[in-house]
C-alpha positions as CSV (number, residue, x, y, z in Angstrom):
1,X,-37.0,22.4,7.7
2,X,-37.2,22.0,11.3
3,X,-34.1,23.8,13.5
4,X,-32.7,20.5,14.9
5,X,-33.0,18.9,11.3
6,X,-31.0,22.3,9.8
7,X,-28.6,22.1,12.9
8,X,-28.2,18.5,12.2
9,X,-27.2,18.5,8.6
10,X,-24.8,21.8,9.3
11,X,-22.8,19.0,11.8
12,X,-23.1,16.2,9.2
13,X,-21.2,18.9,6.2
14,X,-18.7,19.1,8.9
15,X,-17.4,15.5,9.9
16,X,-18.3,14.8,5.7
17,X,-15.5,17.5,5.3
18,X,-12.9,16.4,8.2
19,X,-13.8,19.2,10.3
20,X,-14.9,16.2,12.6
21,X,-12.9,13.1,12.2
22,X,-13.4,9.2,13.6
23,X,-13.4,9.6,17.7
24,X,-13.1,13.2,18.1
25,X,-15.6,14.5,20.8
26,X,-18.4,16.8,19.0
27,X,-18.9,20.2,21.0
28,X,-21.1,19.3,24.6
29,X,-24.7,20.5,24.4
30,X,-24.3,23.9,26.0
31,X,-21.4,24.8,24.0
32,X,-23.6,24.1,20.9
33,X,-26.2,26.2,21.9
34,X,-24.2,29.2,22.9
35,X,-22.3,28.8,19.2
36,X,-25.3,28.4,17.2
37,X,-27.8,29.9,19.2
38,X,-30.4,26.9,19.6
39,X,-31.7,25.8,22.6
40,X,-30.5,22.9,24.7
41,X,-33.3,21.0,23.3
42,X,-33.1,21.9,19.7
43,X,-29.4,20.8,19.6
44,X,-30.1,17.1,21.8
45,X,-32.5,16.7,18.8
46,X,-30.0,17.1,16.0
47,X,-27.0,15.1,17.8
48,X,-29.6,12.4,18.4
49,X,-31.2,12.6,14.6
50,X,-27.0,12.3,13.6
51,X,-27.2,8.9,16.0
52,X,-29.7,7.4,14.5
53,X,-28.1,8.1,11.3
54,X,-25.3,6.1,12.7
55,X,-22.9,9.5,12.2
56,X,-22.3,9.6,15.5
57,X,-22.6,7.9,19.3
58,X,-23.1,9.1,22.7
59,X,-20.9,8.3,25.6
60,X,-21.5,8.2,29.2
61,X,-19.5,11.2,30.8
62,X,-17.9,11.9,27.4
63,X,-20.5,13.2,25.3
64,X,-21.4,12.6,21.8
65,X,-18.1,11.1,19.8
66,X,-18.1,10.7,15.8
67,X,-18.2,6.9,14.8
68,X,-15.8,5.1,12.1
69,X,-18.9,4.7,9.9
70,X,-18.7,8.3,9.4
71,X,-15.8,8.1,7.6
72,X,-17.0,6.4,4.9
73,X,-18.6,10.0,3.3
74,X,-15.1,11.4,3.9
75,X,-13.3,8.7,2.0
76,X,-16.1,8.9,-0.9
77,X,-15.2,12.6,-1.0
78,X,-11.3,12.0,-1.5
79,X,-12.2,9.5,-4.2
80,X,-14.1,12.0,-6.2
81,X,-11.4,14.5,-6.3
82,X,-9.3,12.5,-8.2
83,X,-9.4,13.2,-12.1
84,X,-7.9,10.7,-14.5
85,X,-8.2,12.9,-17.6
86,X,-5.2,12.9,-19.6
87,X,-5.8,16.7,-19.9
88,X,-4.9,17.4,-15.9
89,X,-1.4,18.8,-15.5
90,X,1.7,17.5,-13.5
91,X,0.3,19.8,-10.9
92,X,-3.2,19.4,-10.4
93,X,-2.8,15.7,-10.3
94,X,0.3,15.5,-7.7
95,X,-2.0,18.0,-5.7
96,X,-4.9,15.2,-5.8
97,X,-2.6,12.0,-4.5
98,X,-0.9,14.2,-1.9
99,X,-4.4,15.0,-0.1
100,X,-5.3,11.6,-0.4
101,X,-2.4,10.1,1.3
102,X,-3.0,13.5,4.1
103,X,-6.3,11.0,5.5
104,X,-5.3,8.9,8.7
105,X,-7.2,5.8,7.9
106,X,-5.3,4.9,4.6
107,X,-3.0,2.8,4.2
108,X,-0.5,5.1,3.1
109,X,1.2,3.6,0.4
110,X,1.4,6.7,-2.2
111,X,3.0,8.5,0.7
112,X,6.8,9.7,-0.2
113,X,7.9,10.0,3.6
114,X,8.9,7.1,6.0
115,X,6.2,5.8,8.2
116,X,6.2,9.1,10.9
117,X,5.9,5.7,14.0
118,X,9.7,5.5,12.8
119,X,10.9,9.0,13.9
120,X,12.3,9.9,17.3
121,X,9.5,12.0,18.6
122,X,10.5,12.4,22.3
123,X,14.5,13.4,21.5
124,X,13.3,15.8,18.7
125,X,10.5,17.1,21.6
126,X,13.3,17.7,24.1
127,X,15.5,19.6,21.4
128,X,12.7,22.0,20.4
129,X,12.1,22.6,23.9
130,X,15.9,23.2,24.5
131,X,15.8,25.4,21.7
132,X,13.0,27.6,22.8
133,X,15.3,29.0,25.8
134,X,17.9,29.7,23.8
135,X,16.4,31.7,21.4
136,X,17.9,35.2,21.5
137,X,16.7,38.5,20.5
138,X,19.2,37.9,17.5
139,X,18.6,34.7,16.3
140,X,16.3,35.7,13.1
141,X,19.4,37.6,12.3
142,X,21.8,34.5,13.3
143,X,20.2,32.3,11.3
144,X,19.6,34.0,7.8
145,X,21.2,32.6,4.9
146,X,23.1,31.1,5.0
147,X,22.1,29.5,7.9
148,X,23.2,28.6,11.2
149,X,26.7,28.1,12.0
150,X,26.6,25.2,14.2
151,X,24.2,23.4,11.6
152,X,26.3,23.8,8.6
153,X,29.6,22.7,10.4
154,X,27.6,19.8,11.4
155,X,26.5,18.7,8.1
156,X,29.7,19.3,6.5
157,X,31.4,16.9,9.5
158,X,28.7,14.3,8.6
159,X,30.2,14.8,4.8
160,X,33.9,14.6,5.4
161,X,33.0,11.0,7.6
162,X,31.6,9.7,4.1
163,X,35.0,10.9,2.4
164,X,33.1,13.8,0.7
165,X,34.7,17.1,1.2
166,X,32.7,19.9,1.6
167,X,33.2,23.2,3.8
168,X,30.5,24.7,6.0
169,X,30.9,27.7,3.7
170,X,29.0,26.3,0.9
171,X,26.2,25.4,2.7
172,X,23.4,26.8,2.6
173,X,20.2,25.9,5.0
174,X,16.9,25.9,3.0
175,X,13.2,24.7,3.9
176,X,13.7,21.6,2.9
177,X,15.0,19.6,0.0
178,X,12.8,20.8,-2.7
179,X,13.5,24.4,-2.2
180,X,17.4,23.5,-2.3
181,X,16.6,21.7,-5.6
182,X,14.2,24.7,-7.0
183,X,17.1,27.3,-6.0
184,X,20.6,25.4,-7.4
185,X,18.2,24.8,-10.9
186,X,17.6,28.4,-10.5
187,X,21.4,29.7,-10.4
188,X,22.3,27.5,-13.2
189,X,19.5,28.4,-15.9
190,X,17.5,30.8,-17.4
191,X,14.1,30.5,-19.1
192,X,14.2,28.4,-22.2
193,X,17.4,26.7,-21.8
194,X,17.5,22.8,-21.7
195,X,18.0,20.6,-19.0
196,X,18.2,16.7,-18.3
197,X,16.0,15.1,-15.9
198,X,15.4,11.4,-15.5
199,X,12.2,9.3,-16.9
200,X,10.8,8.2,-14.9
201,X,11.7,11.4,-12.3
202,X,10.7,12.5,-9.1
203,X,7.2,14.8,-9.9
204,X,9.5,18.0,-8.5
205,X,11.6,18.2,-11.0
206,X,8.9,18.5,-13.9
207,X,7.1,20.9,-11.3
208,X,10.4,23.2,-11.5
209,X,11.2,22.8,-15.1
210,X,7.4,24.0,-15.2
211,X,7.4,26.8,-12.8
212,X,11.1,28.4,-14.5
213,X,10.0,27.9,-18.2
214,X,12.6,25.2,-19.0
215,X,13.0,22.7,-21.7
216,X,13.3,18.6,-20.4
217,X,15.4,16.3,-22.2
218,X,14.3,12.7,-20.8
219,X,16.8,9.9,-20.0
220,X,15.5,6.3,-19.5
221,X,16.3,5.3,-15.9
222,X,15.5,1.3,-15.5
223,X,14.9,-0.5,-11.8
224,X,17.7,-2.7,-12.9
225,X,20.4,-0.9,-14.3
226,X,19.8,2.7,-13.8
227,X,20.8,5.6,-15.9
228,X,21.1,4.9,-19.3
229,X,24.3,6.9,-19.9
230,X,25.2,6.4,-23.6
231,X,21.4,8.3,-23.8
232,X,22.4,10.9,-21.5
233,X,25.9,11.6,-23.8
234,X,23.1,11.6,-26.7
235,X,21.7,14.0,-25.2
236,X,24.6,16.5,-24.3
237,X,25.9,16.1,-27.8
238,X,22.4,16.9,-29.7
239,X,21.5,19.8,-27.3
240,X,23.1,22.8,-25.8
241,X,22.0,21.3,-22.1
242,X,22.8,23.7,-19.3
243,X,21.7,21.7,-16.7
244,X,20.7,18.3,-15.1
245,X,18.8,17.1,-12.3
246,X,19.7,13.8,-11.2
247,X,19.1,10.9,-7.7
248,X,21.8,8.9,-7.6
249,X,20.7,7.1,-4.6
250,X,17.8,4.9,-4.2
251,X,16.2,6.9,-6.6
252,X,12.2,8.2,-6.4
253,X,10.3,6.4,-7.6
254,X,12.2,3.1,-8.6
255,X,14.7,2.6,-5.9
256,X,17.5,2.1,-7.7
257,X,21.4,3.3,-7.2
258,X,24.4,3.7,-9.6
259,X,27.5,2.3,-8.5
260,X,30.3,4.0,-8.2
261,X,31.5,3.4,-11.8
262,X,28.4,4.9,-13.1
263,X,28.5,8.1,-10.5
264,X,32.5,7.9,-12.4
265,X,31.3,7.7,-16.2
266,X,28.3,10.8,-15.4
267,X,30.6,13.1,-13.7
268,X,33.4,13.0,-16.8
269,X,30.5,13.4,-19.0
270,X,29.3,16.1,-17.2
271,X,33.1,18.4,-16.7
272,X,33.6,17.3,-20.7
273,X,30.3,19.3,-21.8
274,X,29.9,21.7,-18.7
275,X,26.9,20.9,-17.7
276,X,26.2,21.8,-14.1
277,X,24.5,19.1,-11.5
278,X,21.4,19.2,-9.5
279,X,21.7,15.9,-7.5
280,X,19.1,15.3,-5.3
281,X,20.5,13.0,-2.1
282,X,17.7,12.8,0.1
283,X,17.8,9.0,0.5
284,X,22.0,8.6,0.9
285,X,21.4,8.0,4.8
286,X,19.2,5.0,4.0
287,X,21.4,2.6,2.7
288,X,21.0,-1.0,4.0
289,X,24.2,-2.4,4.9
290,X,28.3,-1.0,4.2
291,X,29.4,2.3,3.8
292,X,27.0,5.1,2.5
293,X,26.8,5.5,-1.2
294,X,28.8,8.1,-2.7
295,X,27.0,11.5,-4.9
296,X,28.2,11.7,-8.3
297,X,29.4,15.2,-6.9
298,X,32.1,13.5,-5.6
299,X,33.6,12.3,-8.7
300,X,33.2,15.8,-10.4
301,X,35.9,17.9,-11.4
302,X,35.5,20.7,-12.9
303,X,31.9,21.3,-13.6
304,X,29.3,23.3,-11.3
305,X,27.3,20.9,-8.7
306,X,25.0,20.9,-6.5
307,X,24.0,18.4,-3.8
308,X,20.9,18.9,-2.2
309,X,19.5,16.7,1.1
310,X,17.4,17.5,4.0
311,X,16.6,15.4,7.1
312,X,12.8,14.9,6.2
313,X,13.4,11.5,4.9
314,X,15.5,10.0,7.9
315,X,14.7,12.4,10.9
316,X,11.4,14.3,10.6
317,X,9.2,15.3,7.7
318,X,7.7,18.2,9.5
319,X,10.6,20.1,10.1
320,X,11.5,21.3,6.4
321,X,15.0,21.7,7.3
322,X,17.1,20.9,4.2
323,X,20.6,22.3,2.4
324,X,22.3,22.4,-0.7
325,X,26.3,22.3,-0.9
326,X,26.5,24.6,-3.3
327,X,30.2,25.2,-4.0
328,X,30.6,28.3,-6.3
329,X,27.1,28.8,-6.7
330,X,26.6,29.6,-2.9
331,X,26.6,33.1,-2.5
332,X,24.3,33.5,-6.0
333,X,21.7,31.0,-4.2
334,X,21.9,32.9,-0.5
335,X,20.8,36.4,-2.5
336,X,17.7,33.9,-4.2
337,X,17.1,32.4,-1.2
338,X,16.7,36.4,0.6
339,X,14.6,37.5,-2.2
340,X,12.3,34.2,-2.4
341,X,11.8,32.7,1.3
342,X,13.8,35.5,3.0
343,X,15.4,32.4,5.7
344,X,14.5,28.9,7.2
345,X,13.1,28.7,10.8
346,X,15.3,29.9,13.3
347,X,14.2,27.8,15.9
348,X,13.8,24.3,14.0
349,X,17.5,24.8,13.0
350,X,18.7,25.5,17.0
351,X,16.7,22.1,17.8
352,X,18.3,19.8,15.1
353,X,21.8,21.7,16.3
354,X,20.9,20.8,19.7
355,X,19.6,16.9,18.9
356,X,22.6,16.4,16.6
357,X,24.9,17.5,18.9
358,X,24.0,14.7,21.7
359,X,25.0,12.1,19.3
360,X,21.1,11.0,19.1
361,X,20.9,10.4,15.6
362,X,23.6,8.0,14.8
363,X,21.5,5.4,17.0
364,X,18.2,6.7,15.5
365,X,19.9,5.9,11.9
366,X,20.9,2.2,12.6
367,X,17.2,1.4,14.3
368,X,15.9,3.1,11.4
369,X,17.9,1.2,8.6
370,X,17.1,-1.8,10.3
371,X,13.6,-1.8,10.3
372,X,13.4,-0.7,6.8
373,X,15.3,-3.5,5.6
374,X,13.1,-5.6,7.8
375,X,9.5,-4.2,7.0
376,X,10.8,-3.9,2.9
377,X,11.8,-7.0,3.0
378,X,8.2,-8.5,4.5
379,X,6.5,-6.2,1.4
380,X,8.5,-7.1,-0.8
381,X,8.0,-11.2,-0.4
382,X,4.2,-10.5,0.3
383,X,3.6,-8.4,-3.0
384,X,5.6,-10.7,-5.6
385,X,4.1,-13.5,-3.9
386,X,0.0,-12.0,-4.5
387,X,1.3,-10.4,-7.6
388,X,2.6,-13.5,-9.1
389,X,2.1,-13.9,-12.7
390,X,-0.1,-10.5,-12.8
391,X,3.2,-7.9,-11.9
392,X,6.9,-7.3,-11.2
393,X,8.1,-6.3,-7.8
394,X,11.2,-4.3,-8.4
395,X,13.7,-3.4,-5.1
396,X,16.7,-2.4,-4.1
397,X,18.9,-2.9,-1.4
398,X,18.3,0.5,0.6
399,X,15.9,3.1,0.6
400,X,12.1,2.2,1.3
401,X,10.4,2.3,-2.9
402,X,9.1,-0.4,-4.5
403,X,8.3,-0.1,-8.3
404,X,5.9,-2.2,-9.8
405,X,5.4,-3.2,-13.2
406,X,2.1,-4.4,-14.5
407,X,1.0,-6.1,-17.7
408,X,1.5,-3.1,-20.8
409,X,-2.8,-3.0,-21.1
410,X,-3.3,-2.4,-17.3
411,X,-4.0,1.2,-16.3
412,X,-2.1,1.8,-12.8
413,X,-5.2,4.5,-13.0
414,X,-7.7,2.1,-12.3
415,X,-5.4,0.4,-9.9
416,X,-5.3,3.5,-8.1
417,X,-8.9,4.4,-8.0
418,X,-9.9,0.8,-6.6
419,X,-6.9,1.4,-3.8
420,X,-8.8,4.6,-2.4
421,X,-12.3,2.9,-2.3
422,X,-9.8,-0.1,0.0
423,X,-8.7,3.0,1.7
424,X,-5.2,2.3,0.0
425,X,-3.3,5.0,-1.5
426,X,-0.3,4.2,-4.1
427,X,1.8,6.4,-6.3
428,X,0.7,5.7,-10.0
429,X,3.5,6.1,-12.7
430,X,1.3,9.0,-14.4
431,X,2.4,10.8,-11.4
432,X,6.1,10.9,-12.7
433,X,6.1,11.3,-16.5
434,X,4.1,13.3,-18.9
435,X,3.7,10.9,-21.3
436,X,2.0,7.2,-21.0
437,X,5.6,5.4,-20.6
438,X,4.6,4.5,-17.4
439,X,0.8,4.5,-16.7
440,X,1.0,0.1,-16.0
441,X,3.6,0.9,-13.2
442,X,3.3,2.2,-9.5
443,X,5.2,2.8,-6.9
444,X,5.1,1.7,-3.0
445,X,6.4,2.9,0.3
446,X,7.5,0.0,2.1
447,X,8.3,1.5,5.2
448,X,4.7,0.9,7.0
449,X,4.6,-2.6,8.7
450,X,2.6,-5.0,7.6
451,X,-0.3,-5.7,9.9
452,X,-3.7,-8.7,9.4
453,X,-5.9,-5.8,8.5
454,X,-3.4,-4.5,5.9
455,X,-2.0,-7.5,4.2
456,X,-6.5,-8.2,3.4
457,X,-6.4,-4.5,2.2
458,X,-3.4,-5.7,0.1
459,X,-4.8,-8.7,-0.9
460,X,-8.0,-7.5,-2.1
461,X,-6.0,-4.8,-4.4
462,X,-4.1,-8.0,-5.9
463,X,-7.0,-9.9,-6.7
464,X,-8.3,-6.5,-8.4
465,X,-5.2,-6.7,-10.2
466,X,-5.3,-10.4,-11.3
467,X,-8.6,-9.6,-12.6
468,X,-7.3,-6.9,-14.8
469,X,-4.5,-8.6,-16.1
470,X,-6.8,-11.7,-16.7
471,X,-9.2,-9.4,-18.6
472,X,-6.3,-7.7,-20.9
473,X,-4.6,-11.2,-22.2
């Protein structure tokens, strides 16, 4: 093999593997020859053999620039990660639809996080660089569990305006929601013990339950009317159930939320048997119109709960600033906490002290609910209206899910797989059960904005669908 051919499939590995991606400026010729070690010449033969191969362009004054044709090997190469074996576990498999949602040209759908165009960049920018000066030698040792100061008085005054009392004290600052979740599970169980969790549920509980060697007990939870309690008193009757891990509030994946006199009915059931809560609240701040919804940790009285939020869902996803209000479990999570991830980032907790304390985020949070109401809304009417007669668009009020329901035969598997060759990506309903309850449903972020070149992405899917349903009458 010639050198320039050699050189020229070495580059081609690279963009094929996102080392390169769609209009990012390959290395200049020099620079290639100094890295490699080929001549000038050598290397203007391989970037022009990769031109002709349509991998790449040249551009006056710019260089040589990979093309959006060369993307095409990268999506083929997401595609064929994916297994559909019914032998994968609950981890492999949420490990295969996370890195496809990671590539920028998809249509993002699978993805659990708001559309990142909807996040305050510049304020969060100005905070972090406030922050950086006011860093002291001490903060590392300021901001150990259980956290910084400032922030927890903070979140406990955003608590007390939504009538929930909580003091600063039993907060503790984690990284992120999930590690809140994995740590409050933690200080209420030990291995083998049995715990509730929702079906379908959010793919981090079955990950903990997993990881901590616990036993699930499953409670239907329907896009129309929620937790099916009488089950869940079923279950605290039958079993000696330490533990369960519930979302209250526009609940992932189907969307829905108890009302009050639900949140009521669990939290009597809950003091009556002593089972202690893990409620996960990530979504409370996105509620369409009123007053926030109420946790079911309000209405408890006696037994041991734990709510658990973070500000990756209605601030910033990259942060991984989250909390858990732990109540009497607070001091047994800080010592976890120390012994596991030792503390959260010092400096992404100064910057969301100093970017909540300029009142920025109320006015973020209003812009933000509105334009999820408005670009759920424009989903919602453009999927039942493709769908019709083939699925069931389910939505709620708030939040940014949609769950939807094929015909029993469909495989959401086969829905999925013909969504990454659209460059699509979707959350099948394998991806929150371990059985087959749910493999004809899927669920949808709603919070993109629906542009020409996505609603013909859509469209395509539905006519995919159509066909499938068509084929399994």
């Amino acid at each position: 093999m010639a050198k320039y051919d050699a050189l020229a499939q070495q580059v081609k590995a690279q963009i094929e593997q996102g080392v390169w991606m769609e209009n990012e400026k390959l290395p200049s010729l020099r620079k290639q020859a100094e890295q490699t070690g080929f001549s000038l010449m050598t290397v203007l033969h391989a970037y022009q053999l990769l031109e002709s191969q349509g991998l790449i362009s040249s551009h006056a004054r710019s260089g040589f620039v990979v093309t959006a044709s060369a993307q095409n090997a990268q999506s083929h190469r997401v595609q064929a990660r994916v297994k559909t074996t019914d032998a994968v576990s609950i981890n492999d498999f949420v490990y295969e639809v996370l890195q496809a949602s990671r590539d920028p040209h998809m249509f993002s759908l699978g993805f659990a996080y708001p559309d990142p165009s909807l996040y305050p960049r510049q304020h969060l920018n100005k905070s972090i660089a406030s922050a950086s000066q006011q860093i002291s030698l001490t903060s590392a040792m300021d901001n150990l569990p259980p956290g910084n100061v400032e922030l927890r008085k903070i979140i406990a005054k955003r608590y007390a305006a939504r009538g929930i009392n909580i003091a600063p004290d039993e907060i503790i600052i984690t990284a992120g929601a999930l590690e809140a979740l994995n740590l409050s599970l933690q200080a209420c169980t030990s291995p083998g013990d049995w715990v509730v969790i929702e079906s379908p549920v959010f793919y981090g509980a079955m990950q903990a339950l997993q990881r901590l060697g616990l036993k699930a007990i499953t409670v239907k939870v329907s896009p129309k009317t929620g937790l099916d309690v009488a089950a869940l008193e079923r279950a605290f009757k039958s079993h000696p159930v330490k533990a369960c891990w519930l979302m209250s509030s526009y609940q992932n994946p189907l969307g829905y939320s108890l009302d009050d006199h639900t949140k009521q009915r669990i939290a009597e059931l809950l003091d009556a048997y002593n089972v202690a809560l893990v409620e996960d609240d990530v979504y409370a701040e996105l509620y369409a119109q009123g007053k926030p919804p109420l946790p079911i940790k309000h209405f408890v009285k006696k037994a041991k709960s734990m709510l658990c939020s973070s500000f990756s869902k209605s601030l910033v996803a990259g942060y991984r600033i989250g909390w858990v209000a732990a109540g009497d479990n607070a001091l047994a999570i800080q010592k976890q906490q120390l012994m596991s991830t030792l503390a959260t980032s010092a400096p992404i907790q100064l910057a969301l002290v100093d970017y909540l304390s300029k009142k920025n985020y109320e006015s973020h949070l209003k812009l933000l609910r509105k334009q999820l109401v408005l670009r759920k809304k424009a989903m919602v009417e453009f999927l039942s209206e493709a769908l019709s007669g083939a699925a069931t668009v389910h939505a709620d009020s708030g939040g940014y899910f949609l769950w939807v329901e094929c015909s029993k035969p469909i495989n959401a598997m086969d829905i999925y797989q013909e969504a990454l060759r659209l460059r699509i990506t979707i959350a099948p309903g394998k991806l929150f059960s371990l059985s087959d309850e749910f493999n004809h449903c899927f669920r949808v972020n709603a919070s993109f904005e629906l542009n020409e070149a996505r609603r013909n992405q859509l469209n395509k899917l539905a006519r995919f669908i159509h066909v499938k349903s068509a084929a399994a009458e």
